[in-house]
VMD Tcl script that draws the C-alpha trace (Angstrom):
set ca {
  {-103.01 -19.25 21.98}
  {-103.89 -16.91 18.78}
  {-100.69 -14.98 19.52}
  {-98.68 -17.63 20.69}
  {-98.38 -19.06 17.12}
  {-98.01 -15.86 15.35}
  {-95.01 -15.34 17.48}
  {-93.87 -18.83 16.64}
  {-94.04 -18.84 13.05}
  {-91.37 -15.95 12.76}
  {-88.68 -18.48 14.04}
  {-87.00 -21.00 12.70}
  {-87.67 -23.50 15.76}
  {-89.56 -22.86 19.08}
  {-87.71 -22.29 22.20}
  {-88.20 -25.59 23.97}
  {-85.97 -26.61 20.70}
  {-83.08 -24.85 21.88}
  {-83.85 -25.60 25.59}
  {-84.18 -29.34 24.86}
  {-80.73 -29.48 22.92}
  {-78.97 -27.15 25.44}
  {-80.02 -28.83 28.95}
  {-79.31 -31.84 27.92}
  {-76.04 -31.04 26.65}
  {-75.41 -29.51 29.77}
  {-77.12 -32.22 32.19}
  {-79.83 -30.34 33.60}
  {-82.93 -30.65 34.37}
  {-85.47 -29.56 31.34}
  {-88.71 -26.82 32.78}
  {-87.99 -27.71 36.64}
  {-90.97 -26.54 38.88}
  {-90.92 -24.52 41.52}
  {-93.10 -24.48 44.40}
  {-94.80 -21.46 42.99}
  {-96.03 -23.46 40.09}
  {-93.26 -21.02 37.77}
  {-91.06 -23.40 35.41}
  {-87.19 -22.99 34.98}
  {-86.46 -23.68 32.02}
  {-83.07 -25.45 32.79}
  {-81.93 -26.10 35.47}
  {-78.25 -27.33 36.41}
  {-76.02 -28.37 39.03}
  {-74.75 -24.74 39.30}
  {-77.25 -22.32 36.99}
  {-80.90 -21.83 37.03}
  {-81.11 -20.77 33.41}
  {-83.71 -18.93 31.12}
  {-84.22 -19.06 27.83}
  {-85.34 -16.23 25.22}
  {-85.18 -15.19 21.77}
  {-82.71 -12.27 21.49}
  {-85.35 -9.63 21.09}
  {-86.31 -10.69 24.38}
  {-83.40 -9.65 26.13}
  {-84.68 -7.91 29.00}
  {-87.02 -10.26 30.29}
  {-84.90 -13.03 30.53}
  {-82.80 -10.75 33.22}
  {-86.03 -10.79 35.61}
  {-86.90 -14.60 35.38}
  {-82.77 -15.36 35.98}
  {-82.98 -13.53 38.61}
  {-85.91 -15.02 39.88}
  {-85.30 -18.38 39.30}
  {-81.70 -18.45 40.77}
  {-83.53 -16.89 43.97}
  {-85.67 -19.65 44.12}
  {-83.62 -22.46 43.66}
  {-80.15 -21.17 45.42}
  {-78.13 -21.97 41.94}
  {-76.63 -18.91 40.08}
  {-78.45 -16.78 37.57}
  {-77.87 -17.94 33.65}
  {-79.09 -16.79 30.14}
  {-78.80 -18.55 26.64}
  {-79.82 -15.93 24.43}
  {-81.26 -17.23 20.82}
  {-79.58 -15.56 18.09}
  {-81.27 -16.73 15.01}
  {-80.65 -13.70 12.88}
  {-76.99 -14.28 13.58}
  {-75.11 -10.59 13.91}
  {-78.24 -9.25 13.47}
  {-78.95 -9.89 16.74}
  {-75.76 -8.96 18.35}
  {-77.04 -5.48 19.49}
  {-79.41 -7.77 22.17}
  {-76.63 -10.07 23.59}
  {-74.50 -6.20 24.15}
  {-77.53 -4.96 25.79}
  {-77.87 -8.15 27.95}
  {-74.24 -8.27 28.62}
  {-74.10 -5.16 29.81}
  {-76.58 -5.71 32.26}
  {-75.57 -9.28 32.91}
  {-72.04 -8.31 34.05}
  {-73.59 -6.13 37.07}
  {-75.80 -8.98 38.20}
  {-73.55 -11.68 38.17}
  {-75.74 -13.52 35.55}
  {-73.84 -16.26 33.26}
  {-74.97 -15.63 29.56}
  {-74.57 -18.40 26.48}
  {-75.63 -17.83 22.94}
  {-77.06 -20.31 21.01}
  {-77.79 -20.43 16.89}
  {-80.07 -22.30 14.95}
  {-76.55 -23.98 13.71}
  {-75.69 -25.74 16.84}
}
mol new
graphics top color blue
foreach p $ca { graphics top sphere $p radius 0.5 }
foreach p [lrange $ca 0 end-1] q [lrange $ca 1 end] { graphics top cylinder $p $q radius 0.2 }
display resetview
C-alpha cells in the first residue's frame, strides 16, 4: 500500500477516475471479473479494455491481450496522457505494437 500512494500522488487523478468517466461513456461494464478472480477494467459490448498511465505502455499490451482472451471481445487500450505531448513518445510505442495485435487504442487527458 506504501507504494501504491507514492505512485498516486504524481498524478493528477487515479486511474479508476479515467476508467469511471470512460466506461460509462462508452456503456460498459466498470472492473468486470473474470473467473480467475483478474478484473477488466472495462468492459464493452465489443472491447475488453485496459487502462494505464502512459508510462505504462507496455503492460497494458499483456492484460489486453489477456483480457480479450478471456472474455471473447477484442483487445482495447485507453492510454492516460496527463503530461499531454509529453507523453506522446508512449502512445507511438504502443501504437506501434498495437497495430500488429489488432488492439484498439484511445487516449484520454485529464481535460476530458
Amino acid at each position: 500500500m506504501i507504494g501504491t500512494g507514492a505512485s498516486q500522488a504524481a498524478h493528477l487523478y487515479p486511474e479508476k477516475h479515467y476508467q469511471k468517466l470512460w466506461c460509462d461513456d462508452h456503456k460498459g461494464v466498470l472492473e468486470f471479473r473474470l473467473q480467475d478472480g483478474a478484473r477488466v477494467d472495462c468492459l464493452t459490448d465489443e472491447y475488453a479494455v485496459e487502462f494505464d498511465f502512459a508510462t505504462k505502455w507496455a503492460e497494458s499490451i499483456g492484460q489486453a491481450l489477456y483480457y480479450a482472451g478471456m472474455t471473447g471481445k477484442r483487445p482495447g487500450v485507453v492510454l492516460i496522457m496527463e503530461r499531454g505531448d509529453d507523453d506522446g513518445r508512449y502512445l507511438k510505442r504502443l501504437q506501434s505494437v498495437a497495430d500488429q495485435y489488432g488492439i484498439q487504442v484511445w487516449t484520454t487527458r485529464p481535460e476530458e
